[in-house]
C-alpha angles and dihedrals in degrees: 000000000000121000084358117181104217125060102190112084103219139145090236101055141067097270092056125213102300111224135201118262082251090051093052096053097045125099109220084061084072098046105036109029094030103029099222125179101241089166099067108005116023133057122183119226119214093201089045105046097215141061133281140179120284098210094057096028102199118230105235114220124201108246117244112220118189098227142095112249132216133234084270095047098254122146114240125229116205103162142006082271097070091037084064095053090066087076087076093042104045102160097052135097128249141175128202106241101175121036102256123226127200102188108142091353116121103251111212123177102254118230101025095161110022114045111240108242106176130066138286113186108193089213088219084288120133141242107212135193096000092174102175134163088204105054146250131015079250130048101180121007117187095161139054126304125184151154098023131133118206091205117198088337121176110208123170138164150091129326127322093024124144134179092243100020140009104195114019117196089148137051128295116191147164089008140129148177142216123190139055131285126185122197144169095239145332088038127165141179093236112002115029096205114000123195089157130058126295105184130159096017144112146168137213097199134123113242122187118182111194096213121019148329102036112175137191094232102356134026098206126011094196123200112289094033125113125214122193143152101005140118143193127206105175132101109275124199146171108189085203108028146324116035116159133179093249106010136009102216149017146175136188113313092027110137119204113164137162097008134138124202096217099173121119094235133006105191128196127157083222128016110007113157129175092253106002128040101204138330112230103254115268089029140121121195115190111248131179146171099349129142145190148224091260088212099045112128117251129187122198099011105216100187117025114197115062116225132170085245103042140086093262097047117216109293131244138204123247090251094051093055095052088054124098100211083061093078097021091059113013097033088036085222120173106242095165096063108011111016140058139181119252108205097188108042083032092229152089127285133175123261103214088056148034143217085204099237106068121113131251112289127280120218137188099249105163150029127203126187119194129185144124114310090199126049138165117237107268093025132116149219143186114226118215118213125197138199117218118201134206090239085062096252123121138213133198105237111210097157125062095012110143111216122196138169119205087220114026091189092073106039125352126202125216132224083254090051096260115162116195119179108237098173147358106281143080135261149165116258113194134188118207119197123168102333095317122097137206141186152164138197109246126185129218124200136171120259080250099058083050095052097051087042114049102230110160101205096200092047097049085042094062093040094039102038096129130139123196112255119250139278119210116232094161106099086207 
């Protein structure tokens, strides 16, 4: 819907209960939501998806797209060309096979009119120099949408308008976006006006709204949506009210979970907040798990104090933010299948498409575990566990370590990496983190054999301290 009245999705008012593309074309949606009559009136067509009228049965007619498809059946799309001829075929799927770029081409919204309901997988291609005075690639955009970089696009235009969508009813995922776009209002770095799921995805762009909601990634995450795993790092600003680091508005049933604002300002006269701009009033969205740059320039603060499960987000140092573990462990991101490190922008970036000026990737490649080798009955120490990279830097690990002894009657180890001597002997105490595996021989005596031996715990600590290198087990 474009410029659409009403905001809450529901089956009683004038904006209707919205439904999945599967639910659509499924029949019990017909019978049992609707309760149509399918014995005397209604037939349902396979080809079609969808009833019709028994009494004028409709021929159904294979659709002729112009384009070559892939093994998968996929459509390819070689050239701005091909990209156009989607608008006629909206429920099909299609996959970038070149880079496209739009210098000096005209750059139009697609389905202005008719909502796309297919897929389009970017096929970590990119969609280079959209520089358009109407909005977003995609108007409406009731289907999927993946694996697609909008690189230094230009976008300009009204209200509800995004760099990637306009209008999203459907899924955005792995995307992003570079750029700028300015806006009246409801305006986003990736997605203008969202009621459907942005996940895995982020943009770096400016966005400016002249009027009011301005988000990082979306200008408005409207009831029903659902926002994860994303993040924005541009500067945001309404130059009336309601700007936020990752979007700009939300309202009850909004979900926004496992984000980070990342951007250096994000400016309102009224209502600006590091991930949301503002929450209609009387309502509740639903927010968990997001975070800040805790120096990131806000003006005027809307909300003061920075929770997990506010509109500012609890706030994180700069060091903090250029740290992995950050968005492995705090975030939960997936950095084996979707995620990867980028060493020199410190920060994530997405592994089925580039920007095109990210180094090469950083792994995890070692683990080291290091404690004392030698401890009294009764007595204690605090393990330290550290993450080496392939980039040759190192990180001490504190969340998601995984500590075992191999006899925990003799020493036991903590969750914290706590080991306390419990009897004379001697065990393995290992430390797992992420696939790799480390581990070190440590002796355990009474206070008496010390004592007739002459052992100085603290001096053969500092001489001794040693840990066994690591064995790889993660076959990444």
């Amino acid at each position: 819907m474009d410029k659409e009245g009403e905001s809450i999705a529901a089956a009683d008012n004038k904006k209707g209960l919205g439904l999945s593309k599967q639910q659509v074309e499924d029949p019990n949606t017909y019978t049992d939501r609707l309760k149509w009559d399918f014995e005397s009136i209604w037939l349902w067509d396979d080809a079609l998806k969808r009833p019709v009228l028994s009494s004028h049965p409709e021929e159904a007619s294979e659709p002729v797209v112009p384009l070559e498809r892939n093994e998968a059946g996929y459509y390819k799309i070689k050239s701005i060309t091909d990209l156009n001829v989607m608008e006629n075929f909206p429920a099909e799927k299609y996959i970038l096979d070149n880079d496209l770029d739009y210098a000096g081409q005209p750059a139009e919204p697609l389905f202005k009119e008719v909502s796309f309901t297919g897929v389009l997988d970017g096929g970590g291609k990119k969609i280079v120099n959209f520089n358009s005075s109407s909005g977003g690639l995609f108007h409406l955009n009731a289907g999927v949408i993946i694996n697609i970089a909008m690189i230094d696009a230009s976008v300009t235009g009204g209200s509800r308008i995004g760099i990637l969508v306009n209008t999203n009813n459907g899924e955005v995922e792995n995307s992003l976006s570079t750029g700028s776009i300015t806006g009246s209002s409801t305006v986003g770095g990736l997605v203008g006006y969202s009621n459907g799921i942005v996940r895995n995805s982020y943009s770096t762009a400016d966005v400016t709204a002249q009027v009011s909601q301005a988000g990082g990634l979306i200008g408005i995450t409207n009831s029903g949506s659902l926002t994860e795993n994303v993040y924005a790092s541009g500067t945001v600003r309404a130059m009336t009210s309601n700007a936020g680091g990752v979007t700009g508005y939300g309202y009850n049933d909004t979900v926004v979970r496992n984000v980070i604002a990342l951007g250096p300002s994000v400016t309102a006269p009224t209502m600006a907040n590091r991930v949301m701009g503002r929450v209609l009033a009387g309502h509740t969205p639903t927010l968990e798990n997001n975070y800040a740059l805790d120096v990131m320039i806000v003006d005027r603060e809307g909300v003061a104090e920075g929770y997990l499960t506010t509109i500012k987000g609890l706030g994180l140092s700069e060091t903090e933010i250029e740290t992995p573990s950050t968005y492995t462990d705090r975030l939960g991101w997936d950095f084996n299948a979707i995620w990867r490190w980028d060493g020199i922008g410190k920060r994530p970036v997405l592994q089925s498409v580039s920007e095109g000026n990210e180094e090469e990737p950083v792994s995890l490649i070692g683990l080291e575990l290091e404690g004392l080798i030698t401890l009294a009955v009764g007595e204690s120490d605090q393990t330290v566990t550290t993450a080496v990279y392939s980039d040759g830097s190192r990180e001490k690990v504190e969340i998601n370590v995984i500590y075992t002894s191999s006899d925990p009657s003799i020493a036991e180890i903590s969750a914290s990496g706590v080991v306390t001597a419990k009897s004379e002997g001697t065990v393995l105490i290992t430390a797992e983190y992420d696939g790799l595996v480390s581990s070190y021989e440590l002796k355990t005596l009474t206070r008496k054999q010390i004592d007739m031996e002459g052992i100085n715990l603290g001096m053969d600590a500092e001489v001794t301290l040693q840990f066994t290198n690591y064995d790889v087990v993660n076959e990444n």
